[in-house]
C-alpha positions in Angstrom: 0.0 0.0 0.0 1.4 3.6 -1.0 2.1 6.2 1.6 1.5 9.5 0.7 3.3 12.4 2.7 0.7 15.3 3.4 2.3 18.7 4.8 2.8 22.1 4.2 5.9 24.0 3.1 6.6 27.3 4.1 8.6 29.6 2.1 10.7 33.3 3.6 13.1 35.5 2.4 15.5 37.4 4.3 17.6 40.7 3.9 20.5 40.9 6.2 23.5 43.8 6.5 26.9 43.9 8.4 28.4 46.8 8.6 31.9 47.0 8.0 35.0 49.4 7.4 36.6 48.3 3.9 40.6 49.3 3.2 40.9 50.6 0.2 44.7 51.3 -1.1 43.1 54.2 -3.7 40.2 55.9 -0.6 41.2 54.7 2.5 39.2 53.5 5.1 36.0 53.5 4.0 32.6 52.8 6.3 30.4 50.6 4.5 27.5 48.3 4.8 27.2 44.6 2.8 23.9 43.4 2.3 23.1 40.0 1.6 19.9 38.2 0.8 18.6 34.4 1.3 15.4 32.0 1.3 14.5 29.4 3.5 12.0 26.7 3.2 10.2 25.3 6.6 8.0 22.3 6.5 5.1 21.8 8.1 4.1 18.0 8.6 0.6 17.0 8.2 0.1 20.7 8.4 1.0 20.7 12.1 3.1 23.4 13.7 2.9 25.6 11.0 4.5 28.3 13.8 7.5 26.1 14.0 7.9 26.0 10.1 7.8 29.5 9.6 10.3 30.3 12.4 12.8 27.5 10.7 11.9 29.1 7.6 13.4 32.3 8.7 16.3 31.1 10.3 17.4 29.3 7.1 16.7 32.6 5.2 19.1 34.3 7.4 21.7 32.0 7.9 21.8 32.0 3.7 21.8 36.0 3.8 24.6 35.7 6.4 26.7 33.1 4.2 26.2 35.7 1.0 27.5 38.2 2.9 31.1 35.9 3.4 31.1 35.2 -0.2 30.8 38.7 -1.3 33.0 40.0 1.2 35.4 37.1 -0.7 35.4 39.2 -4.1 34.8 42.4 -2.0 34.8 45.7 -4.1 36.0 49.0 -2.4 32.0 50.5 -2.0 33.4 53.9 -3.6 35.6 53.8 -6.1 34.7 50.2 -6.6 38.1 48.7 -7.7 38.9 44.8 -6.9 41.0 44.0 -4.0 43.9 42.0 -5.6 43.0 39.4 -3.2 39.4 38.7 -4.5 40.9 38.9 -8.3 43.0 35.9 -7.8 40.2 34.0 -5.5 38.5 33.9 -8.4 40.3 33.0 -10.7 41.5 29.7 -8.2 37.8 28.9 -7.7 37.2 29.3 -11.7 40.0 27.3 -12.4 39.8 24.8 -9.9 36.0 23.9 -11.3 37.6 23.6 -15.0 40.2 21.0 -13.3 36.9 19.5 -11.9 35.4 19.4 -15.0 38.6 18.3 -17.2 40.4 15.6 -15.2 37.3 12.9 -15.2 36.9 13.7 -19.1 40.3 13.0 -19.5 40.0 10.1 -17.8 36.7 8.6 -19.9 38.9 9.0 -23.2 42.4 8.0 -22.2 41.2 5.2 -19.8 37.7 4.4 -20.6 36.1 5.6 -17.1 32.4 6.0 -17.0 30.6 8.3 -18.3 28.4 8.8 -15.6 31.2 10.3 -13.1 32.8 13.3 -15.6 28.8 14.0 -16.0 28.5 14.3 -12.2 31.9 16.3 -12.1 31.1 18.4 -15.4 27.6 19.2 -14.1 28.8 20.2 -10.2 31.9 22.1 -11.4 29.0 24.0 -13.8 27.0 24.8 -10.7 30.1 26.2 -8.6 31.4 27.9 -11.6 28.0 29.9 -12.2 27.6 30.7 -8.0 31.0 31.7 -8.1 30.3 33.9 -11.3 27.3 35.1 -9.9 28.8 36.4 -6.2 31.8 37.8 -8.7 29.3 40.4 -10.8 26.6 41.4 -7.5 29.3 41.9 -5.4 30.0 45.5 -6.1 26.4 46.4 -6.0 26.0 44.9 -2.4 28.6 46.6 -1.0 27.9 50.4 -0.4 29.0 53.3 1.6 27.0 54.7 4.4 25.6 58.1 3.8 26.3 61.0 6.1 23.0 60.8 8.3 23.9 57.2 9.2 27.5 58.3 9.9 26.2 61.1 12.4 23.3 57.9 13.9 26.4 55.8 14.1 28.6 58.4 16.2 25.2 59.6 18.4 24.7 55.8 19.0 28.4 55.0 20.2 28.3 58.1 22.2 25.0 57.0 24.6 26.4 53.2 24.2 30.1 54.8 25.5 28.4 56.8 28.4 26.4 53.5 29.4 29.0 51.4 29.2 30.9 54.1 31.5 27.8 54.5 34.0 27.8 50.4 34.2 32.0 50.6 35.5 31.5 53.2 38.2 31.1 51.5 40.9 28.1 52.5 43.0 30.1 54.3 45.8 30.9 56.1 43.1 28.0 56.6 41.7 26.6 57.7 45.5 29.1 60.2 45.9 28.1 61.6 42.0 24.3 62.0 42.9 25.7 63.5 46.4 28.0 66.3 44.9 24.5 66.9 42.3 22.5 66.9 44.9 24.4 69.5 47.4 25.0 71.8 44.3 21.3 71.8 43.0 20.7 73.0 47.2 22.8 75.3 47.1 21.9 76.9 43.8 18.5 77.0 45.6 19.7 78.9 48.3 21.5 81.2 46.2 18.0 82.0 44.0 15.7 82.4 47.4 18.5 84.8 49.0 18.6 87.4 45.7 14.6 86.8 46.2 15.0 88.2 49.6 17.4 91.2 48.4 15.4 92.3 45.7 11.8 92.4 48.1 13.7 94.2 50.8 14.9 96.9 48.3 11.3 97.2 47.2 
């Protein structure tokens, strides 16, 4: 008797950023952010836990957007005046050529040696598939990588500046701290007193 599987498949996609700060020998140091996209699929047995499937579903989308990001950071382009890094250049060209050896040497071996043809297919086909991902990271890469504008510098640097104060506030120790709200405390009185006594000079002149 045939079983038949009955469930439901849930689909997400996911847009993820990491902000970096990419060396560039012709710009310098420039702040950038790398943005990276992915899918997921979730299943949903017997249409049960459909919760469950979407949340898997979105964590497989992200962890693909997050392994983008490493590949295009591989073949990273400078985000301004988008030149290669000489580093990405000649990872691709390993990964290029090291799917044509993929490709090549099980052909090689079919003629010279008579070896199936059913393994340089599987070779020829996988090395196709790499070469076309790699291709593919290789020609988005400078369009995912771009410089942050000047209103998210100036977020950035308000956004360090409250996390450096609360990072600050969380080291004092609260003796510290006591002694702080102490010294505030004693001044705020005494500006008090200061106010009510030029109070009392200006009424006794009138």
């Amino acid at each position: 008797m045939p079983i038949f599987y009955v469930g439901g498949r849930v689909t997400a996609e996911r847009t993820e950023s990491k902000r970096i700060d990419y060396p560039c020998v012709r710009c310098g140091v420039v702040p950038a952010r790398v943005v990276g996209t992915g899918k997921g699929t979730g299943v949903s047995p017997f249409f049960l836990a459909g919760k469950r499937a979407q949340i898997n579903a979105h964590h497989a989308a992200l962890a693909v957007a997050r392994r983008e990001i490493d590949d295009i950071l591989t073949f990273s382009t400078c985000p301004r005046c988008k030149a290669r890094a000489p580093s990405g250049a000649r990872r691709f060209r390993l990964q290029l050529g090291a799917a044509g050896a993929v490709a090549t040497i099980p052909l090689l071996a079919m003629i010279l040696f008579g070896l199936h043809w059913a393994i340089p297919a599987v070779a020829i086909g996988g090395a196709l598939v790499f070469a076309v991902l790699t291709l593919r990271i290789w020609i988005i890469a400078p369009a995912r990588i771009v410089p942050l504008t000047p209103e998210e510098l100036a977020t950035e640097k308000k956004a360090k500046v409250r996390s450096d104060a609360r990072a600050q506030l969380r080291s004092e120790s609260d003796e510290e701290r006591r002694r702080r709200r102490r010294e505030r405390s004693d001044e705020i009185r005494r500006e008090r007193r200061a106010a009510a006594g030029v109070d009392e000079e200006e009424e006794g002149e009138d």
